[in-house]
N, C-alpha and C positions, 0 to 999 in steps of 0.2 A: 601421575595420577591418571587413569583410564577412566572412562567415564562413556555412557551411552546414554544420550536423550533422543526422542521421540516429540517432534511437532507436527501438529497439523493445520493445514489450513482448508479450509471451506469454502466455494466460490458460488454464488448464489445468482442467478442470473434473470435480467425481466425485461421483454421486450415489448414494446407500444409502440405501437403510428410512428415507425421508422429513429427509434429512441432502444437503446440497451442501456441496462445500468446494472452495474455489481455491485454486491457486495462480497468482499472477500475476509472471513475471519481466521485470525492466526491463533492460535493455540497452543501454551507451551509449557501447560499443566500447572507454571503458577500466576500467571497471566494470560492476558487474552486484548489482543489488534484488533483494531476493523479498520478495513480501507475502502476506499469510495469508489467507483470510476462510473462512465459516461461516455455513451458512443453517438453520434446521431448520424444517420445516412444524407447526404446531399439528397437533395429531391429530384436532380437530373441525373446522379447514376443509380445503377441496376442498385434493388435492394437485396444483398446477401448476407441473412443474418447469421452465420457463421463467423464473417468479418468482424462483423457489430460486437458478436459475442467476444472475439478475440481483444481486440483492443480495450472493450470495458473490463474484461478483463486484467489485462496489462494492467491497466493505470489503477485496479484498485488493489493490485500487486504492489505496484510501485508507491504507493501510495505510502503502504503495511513496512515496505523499505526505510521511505521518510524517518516513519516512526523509530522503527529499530536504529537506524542510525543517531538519531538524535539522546533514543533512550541509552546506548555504548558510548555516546559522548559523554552525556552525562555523570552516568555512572564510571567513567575516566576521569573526570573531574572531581567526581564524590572520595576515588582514593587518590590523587593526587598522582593521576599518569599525565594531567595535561601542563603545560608550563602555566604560572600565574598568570591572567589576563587574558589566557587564550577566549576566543568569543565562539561559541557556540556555531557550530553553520546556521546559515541563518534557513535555511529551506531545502531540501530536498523532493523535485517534482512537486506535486500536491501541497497547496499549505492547506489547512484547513478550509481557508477561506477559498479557494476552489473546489473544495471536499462539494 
């Protein structure tokens, strides 16, 4: 079975007083991610917000990761690809509670 799908994702980007923060949304026509990230510059080096941008980036990439994997675990356990009692990962990068 051949098949072509199309996702997108979105990166959304906002700089303050030496602070970047993304948002990145995922898009996959029957759902939709959003991940979080946070950059902040030390106050003794140079500020280049390029970098800021990159890294907030990243992590609200990896964030959108977390998620997917957790949702393919599940849905591995929903048809019965995982052995009984297998546990869940418990985090990948980002838990919420860093979000």
């Amino acid at each position: 079975m051949a098949r072509t799908l199309e996702w997108t994702v979105h990166v959304y980007l906002f700089e303050e007083d030496g602070t970047t923060k993304a948002r990145a949304v995922l898009d996959t026509g029957t759902s939709t991610l959003t991940g979080l990230g946070t950059a902040r510059c030390n106050p003794e080096d140079v500020d280049i917000p390029a970098i800021g941008d990159e890294l907030a980036a990243a992590r609200a990439m990896h964030h959108i990761t977390a998620q997917l994997m957790r949702a393919a675990d599940h849905d591995m356990q929903e048809v019965g690809s995982l052995p009984p009692g297998t546990q869940h990962r418990e985090a990948y990068g980002w838990t919420n509670a860093m979000a």
